[in-house]
C-alpha positions as CSV (number, residue, x, y, z in Angstrom):
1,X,-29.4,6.2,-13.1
2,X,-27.4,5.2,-9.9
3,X,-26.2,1.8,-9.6
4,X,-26.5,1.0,-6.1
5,X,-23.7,-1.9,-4.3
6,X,-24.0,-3.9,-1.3
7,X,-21.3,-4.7,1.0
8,X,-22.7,-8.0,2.5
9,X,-25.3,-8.9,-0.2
10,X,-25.7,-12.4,1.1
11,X,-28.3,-10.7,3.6
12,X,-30.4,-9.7,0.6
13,X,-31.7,-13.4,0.9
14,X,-33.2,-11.7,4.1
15,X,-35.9,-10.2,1.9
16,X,-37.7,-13.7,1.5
17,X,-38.8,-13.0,5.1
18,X,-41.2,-10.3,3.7
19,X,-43.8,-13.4,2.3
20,X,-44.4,-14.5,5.9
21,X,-47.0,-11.7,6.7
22,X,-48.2,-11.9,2.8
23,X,-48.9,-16.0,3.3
24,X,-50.7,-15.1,6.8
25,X,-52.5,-12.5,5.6
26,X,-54.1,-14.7,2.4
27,X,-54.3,-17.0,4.8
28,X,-56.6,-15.1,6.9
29,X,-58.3,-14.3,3.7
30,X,-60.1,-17.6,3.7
31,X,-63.9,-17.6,3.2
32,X,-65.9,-19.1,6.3
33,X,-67.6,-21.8,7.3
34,X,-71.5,-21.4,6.2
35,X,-73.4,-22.5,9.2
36,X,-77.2,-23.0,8.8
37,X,-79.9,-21.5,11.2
38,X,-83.4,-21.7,11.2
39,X,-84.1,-18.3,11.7
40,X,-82.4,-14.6,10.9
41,X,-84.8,-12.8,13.7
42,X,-82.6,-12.0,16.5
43,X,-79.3,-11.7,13.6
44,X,-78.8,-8.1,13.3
45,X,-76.9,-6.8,10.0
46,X,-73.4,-5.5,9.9
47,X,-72.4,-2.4,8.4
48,X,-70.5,-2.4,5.5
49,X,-68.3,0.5,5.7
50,X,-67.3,-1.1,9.1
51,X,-66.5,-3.9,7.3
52,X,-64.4,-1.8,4.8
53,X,-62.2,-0.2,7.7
54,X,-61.1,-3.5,9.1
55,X,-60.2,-4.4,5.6
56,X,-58.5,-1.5,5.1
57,X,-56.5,-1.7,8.4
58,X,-54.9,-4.9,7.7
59,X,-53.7,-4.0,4.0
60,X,-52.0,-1.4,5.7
61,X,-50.8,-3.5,8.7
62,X,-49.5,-6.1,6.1
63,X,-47.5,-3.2,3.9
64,X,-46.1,-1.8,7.1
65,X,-44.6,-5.7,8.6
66,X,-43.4,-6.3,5.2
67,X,-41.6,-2.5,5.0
68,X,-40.3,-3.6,8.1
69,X,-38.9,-6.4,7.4
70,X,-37.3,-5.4,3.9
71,X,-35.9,-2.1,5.9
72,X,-33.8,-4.0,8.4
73,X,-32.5,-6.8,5.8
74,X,-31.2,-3.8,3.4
75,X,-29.3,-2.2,7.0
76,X,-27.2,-5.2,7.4
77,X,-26.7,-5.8,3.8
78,X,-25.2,-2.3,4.1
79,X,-26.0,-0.6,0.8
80,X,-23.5,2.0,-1.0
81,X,-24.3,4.5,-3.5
82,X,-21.3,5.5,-5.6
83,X,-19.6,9.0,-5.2
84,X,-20.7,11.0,-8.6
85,X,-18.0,11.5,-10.6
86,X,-18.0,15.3,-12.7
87,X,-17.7,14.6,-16.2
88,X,-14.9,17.4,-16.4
89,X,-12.6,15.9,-13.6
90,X,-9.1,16.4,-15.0
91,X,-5.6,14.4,-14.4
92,X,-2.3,15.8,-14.5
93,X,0.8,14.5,-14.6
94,X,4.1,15.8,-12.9
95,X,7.7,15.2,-13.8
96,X,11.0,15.7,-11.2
97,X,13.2,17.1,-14.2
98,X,16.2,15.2,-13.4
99,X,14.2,11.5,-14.1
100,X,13.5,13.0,-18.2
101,X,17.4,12.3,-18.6
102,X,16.3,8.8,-18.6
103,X,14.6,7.6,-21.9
104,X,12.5,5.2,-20.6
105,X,10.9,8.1,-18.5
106,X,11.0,10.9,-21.3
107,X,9.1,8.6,-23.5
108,X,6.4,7.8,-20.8
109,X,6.3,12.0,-20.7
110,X,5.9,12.6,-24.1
111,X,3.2,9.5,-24.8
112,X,1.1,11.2,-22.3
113,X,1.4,14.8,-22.9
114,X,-0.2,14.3,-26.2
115,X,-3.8,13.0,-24.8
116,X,-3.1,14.6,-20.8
117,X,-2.0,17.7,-19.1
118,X,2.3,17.1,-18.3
119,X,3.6,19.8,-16.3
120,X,7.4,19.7,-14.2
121,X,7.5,18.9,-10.1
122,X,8.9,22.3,-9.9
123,X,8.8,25.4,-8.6
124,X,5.5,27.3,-10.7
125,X,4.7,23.8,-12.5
126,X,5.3,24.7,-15.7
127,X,4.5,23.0,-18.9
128,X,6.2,20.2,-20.5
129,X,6.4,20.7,-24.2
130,X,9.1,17.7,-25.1
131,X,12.4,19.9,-23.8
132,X,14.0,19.7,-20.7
133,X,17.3,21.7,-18.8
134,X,20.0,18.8,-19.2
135,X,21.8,20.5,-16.7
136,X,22.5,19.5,-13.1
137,X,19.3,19.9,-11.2
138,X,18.8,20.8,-7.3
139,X,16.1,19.0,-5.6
140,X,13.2,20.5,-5.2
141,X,11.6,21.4,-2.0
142,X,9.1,18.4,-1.6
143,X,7.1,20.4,1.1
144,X,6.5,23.6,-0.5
145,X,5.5,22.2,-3.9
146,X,2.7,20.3,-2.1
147,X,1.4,22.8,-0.8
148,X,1.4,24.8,-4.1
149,X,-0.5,21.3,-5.4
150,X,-3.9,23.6,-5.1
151,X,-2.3,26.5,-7.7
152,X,-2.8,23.5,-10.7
153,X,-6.0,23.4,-12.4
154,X,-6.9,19.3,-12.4
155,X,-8.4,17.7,-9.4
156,X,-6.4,14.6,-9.6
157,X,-2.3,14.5,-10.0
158,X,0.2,11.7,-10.4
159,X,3.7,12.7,-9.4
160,X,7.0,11.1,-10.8
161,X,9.9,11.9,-8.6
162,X,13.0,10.7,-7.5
163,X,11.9,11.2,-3.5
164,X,15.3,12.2,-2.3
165,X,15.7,13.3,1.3
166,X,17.4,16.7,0.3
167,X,13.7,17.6,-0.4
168,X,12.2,17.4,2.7
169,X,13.0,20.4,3.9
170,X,11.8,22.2,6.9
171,X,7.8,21.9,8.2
172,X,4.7,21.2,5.6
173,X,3.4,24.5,5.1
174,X,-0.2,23.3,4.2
175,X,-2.7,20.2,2.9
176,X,-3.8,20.0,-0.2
177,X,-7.3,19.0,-1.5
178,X,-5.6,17.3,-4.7
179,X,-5.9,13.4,-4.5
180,X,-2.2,12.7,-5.8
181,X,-1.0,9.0,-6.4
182,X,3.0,9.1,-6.0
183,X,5.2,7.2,-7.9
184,X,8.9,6.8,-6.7
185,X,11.5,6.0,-9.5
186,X,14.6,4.8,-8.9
187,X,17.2,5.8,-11.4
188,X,19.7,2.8,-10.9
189,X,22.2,5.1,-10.2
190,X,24.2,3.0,-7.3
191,X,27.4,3.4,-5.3
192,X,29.5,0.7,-3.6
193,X,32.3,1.5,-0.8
194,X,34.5,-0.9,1.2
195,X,32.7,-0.1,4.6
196,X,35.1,-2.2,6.4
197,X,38.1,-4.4,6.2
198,X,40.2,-6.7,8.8
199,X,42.7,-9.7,9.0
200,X,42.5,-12.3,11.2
201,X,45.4,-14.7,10.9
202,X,45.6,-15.7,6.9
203,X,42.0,-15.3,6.4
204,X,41.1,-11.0,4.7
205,X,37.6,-9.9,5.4
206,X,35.7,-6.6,3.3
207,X,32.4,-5.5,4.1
208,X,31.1,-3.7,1.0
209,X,28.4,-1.3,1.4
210,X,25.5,-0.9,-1.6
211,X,23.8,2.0,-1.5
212,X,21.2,3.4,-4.1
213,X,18.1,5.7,-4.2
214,X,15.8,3.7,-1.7
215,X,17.6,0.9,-0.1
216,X,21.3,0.4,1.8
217,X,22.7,-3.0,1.7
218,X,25.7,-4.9,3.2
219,X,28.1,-7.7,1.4
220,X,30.7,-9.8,3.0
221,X,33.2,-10.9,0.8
222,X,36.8,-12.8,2.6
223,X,39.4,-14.5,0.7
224,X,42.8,-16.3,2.0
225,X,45.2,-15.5,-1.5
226,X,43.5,-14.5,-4.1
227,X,41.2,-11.6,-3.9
228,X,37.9,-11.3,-5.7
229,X,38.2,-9.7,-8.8
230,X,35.7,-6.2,-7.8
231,X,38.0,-5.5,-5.0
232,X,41.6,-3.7,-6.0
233,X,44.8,-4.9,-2.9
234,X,47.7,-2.1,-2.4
235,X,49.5,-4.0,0.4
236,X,47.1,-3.8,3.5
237,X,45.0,-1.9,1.6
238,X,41.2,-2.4,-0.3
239,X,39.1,-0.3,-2.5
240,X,36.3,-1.0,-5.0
241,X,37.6,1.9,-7.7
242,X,39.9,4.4,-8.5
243,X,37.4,7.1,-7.9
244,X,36.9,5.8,-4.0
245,X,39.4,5.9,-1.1
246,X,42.0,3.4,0.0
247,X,40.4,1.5,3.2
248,X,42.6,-0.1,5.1
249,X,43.2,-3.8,5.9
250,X,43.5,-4.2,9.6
251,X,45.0,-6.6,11.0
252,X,42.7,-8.1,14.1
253,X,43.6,-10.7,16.7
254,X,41.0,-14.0,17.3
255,X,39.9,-13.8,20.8
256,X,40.2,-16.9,22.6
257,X,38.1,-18.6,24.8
258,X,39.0,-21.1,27.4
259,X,35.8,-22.7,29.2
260,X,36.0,-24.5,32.2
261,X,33.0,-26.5,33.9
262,X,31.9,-29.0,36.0
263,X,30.8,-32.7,34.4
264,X,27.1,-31.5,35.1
265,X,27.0,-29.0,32.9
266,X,28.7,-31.4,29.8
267,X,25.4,-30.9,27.8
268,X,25.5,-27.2,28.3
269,X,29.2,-26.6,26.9
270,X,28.1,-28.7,24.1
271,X,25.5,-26.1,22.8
272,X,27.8,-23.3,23.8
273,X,31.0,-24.7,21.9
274,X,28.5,-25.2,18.6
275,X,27.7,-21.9,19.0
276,X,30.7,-20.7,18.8
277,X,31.8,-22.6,16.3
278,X,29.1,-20.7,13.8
279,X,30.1,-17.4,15.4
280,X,33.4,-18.6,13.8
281,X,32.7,-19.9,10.5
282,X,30.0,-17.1,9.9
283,X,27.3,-17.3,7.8
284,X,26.8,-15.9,4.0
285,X,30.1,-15.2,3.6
286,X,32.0,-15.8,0.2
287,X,35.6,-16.5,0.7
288,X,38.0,-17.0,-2.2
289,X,41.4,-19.3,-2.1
């Protein structure tokens, strides 16, 4: 039993349209007038089966107006019959092997291997059975395991990964037929790095880069004498940790502007001396004293 949808179903109140002919034609259906002669002489009788043809014709005109009209209200309602589904469509589940080192995602691995096929995002797919290599992975080859999407058994796939770049390597070999749902996870694991650093008279000024699986971000951090406490100061130098590079302080010079204008243009050096003035203060920045 199909369950058929409509896109616009407010045109189905189109189909009330159909009585029109129906009312006309029990309209028509209305006995006449009996008129009364004085004689039958010159009155000659019809036939019958004529009678039955024109009778005839008119149901038949009446079913084909009201087919008419119920055919183009069901076009714009625009009617959809669902896509059959087979009853043995299979999912799968794939797992990059470095994201099982995190327990969040190992459990959601292991809570559906035991009702759905859970198989690596690897080269050959193979099984997951609970265990893992907790050694240092390479990333995979993005492009080549796609097209090996067609090798696994299941029609639908959902792939966890960590969607590095490393993995897009060289040209897609070939489309698969699978319909795969992707779902990137980011494993938290982020890195910050004094991008840049300068001195302009009293007033130090870092730029601290943040940089993670999916997105690259900028801080602005400036201080007169006492440095924030995530940066570490060796003389004219900053860093973030003892793992990263020293960067170093430079020292920087404010450039000075001297404008000179007529009286006419008073209201224009007003906006441009504002302007400057935010160019000078900046704007997000946290400074420390």
């Amino acid at each position: 039993m199909f369950n058929l949808t409509f896109l616009n179903p407010a045109y189905l109140w189109g189909l009330l349209a159909a009585a029109v002919p129906l009312t006309i034609h029990l309209w028509n259906k209305q006995e006449g007038k009996i008129i009364k002669i004085s004689s039958t002489e010159l009155l000659s009788e019809v036939d019958s089966k004529q009678t039955k043809t024109v009778y005839l014709n008119e149901v038949i005109l009446l079913i084909i107006r009201v087919l008419m009209i119920s055919l183009v209200v069901l076009i714009m309602a625009d009617p959809m019959l669902p896509i059959p589904q087979s009853s043995d469509k299979q999912l799968a589940y794939l797992f990059e092997e470095e994201l099982l080192a995190d327990k969040s995602i190992k459990t959601i691995a292991d809570s559906l291997s035991q009702t759905n096929e859970v198989r690596f995002f690897k080269e050959g797919f193979p099984q997951y059975e609970g265990k893992f290599n907790r050694e240092k992975h390479e990333v995979p080859d993005y492009w080549q395991l796609i097209s090996d999407f067609n090798s696994v058994q299941p029609d639908s796939l959902v792939v966890f990964t960590a969607a590095r770049l490393q993995g897009l390597k060289g040209k897609r070999i070939e489309e698969t037929s699978k319909s795969t749902h992707w779902i990137q996870v980011n494993k938290g694991q982020s890195i910050s790095k004094v991008a840049y650093a300068y001195l302009i008279d009293s007033l130090n000024t870092a730029y601290i880069a943040h940089s993670d699986t999916s997105t690259l971000t900028f801080s602005k951090l400036q201080w007169v004498s006492n440095p924030p406490e995530n940066l570490m100061i060796k003389g004219d130098k900053v860093r973030i940790s003892k793992q990263d590079a020293w960067t170093e302080l430079k020292e920087m010079k404010p450039i000075k502007i001297q404008l000179v204008y007529d009286q006419e243009y008073y209201d224009d050096i007003r906006f441009i001396e504002a302007s400057l003035s935010v160019l000078k203060k900046g704007n997000t920045a946290k400074s420390f004293y």
